[in-house]
C-alpha positions, 0 to 999 in steps of 0.5 A: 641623122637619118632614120636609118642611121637611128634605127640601126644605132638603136639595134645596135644598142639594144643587141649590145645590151642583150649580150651584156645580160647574157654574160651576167646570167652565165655568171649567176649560173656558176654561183651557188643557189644562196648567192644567186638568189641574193644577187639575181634582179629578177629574184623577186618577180620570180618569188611573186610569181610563184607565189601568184602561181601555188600559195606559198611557193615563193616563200619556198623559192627565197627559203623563208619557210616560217610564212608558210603557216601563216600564210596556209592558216589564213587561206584555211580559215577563210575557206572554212568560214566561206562553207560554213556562212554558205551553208547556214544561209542555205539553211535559212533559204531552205527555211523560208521556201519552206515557209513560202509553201505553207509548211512550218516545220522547220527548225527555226519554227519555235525560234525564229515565228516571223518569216521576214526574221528569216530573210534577215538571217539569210542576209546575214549569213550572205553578207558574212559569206562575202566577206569571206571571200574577201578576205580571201583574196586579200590573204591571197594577194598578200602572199603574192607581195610578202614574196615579192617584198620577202626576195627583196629584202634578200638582196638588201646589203646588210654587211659588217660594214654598216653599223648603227650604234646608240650613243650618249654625249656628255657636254661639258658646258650645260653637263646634260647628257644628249642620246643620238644615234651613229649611222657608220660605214666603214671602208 
């Protein structure tokens, strides 16, 4: 075989396959949005999309409402504990500065008499303030993947078919009870 003669076999496959995916998408069109979301392959890229996009949202897209609290509590309190850790550490440069120039009537003068304590608390406060971030991002990032994993799960095939039942089996010969499980599928 030629070059040519591959490269149009490959074109040919490929245009092949693209009308192929056209047809399926006209037939997920038709469906009502439940089926559609269960059947759609791309259902969970979309879902982490959204997620990537507005927090939350792809939650919403798959219909698992109950993540959003979750989800917005954890982005909240991370928010608060960045202003407050940025604030307090402000508070204690501010206080240092001060120190710096002569002038000891800060807050922290009866409290805190040594200058390097202040430093140690600026620090503090700064390491506290990174870790805010950190976490988050990590909720951030977690969203994204509990929508992509939440969409996936959608599709999972969990029919009447497939059962998974205990079950206890009596020998006759040792007459100890053995315990199992029975993994069925039924046509």
């Amino acid at each position: 075989m030629t070059i040519k003669t591959r490269f149009i076999l490959f074109f040919l496959c490929v245009l092949a396959s693209t009308t192929s995916q056209a047809q399926s998408r006209d037939y997920l069109d038709s469906l009502p949005r439940r089926q559609r979301i269960k059947i759609d392959p791309l259902t969970p890229s979309r879902a982490a999309f959204y997620s990537a996009v507005i927090p939350g949202l792809g939650q919403i897209h798959t219909r698992r409402y109950w993540t959003l609290p979750f989800i917005y509590g954890g982005l909240g309190v991370s928010l608060y504990y960045y202003n407050f850790q940025n604030r307090e550490m402000k508070k204690y440069r501010a206080a240092y500065k001060q120190r710096i120039r002569g002038d000891f009537s800060d807050e922290w003068t009866s409290r805190i008499p040594r200058t390097d304590q202040l430093v140690k608390g600026m620090e503090f406060h700064e390491n506290y303030r990174d870790l805010s971030i950190l976490w988050f991002v990590g909720i951030y990032l977690l969203n994204v993947l509990d929508a992509n994993v939440g969409a996936h799960l959608l599709q999972f095939n969990v029919d009447d078919n497939l059962t998974f039942q205990p079950y206890l089996n009596q020998e006759n010969i040792m007459s100890d009870p053995s315990v199992g499980l029975a993994f069925q599928i039924k046509f």
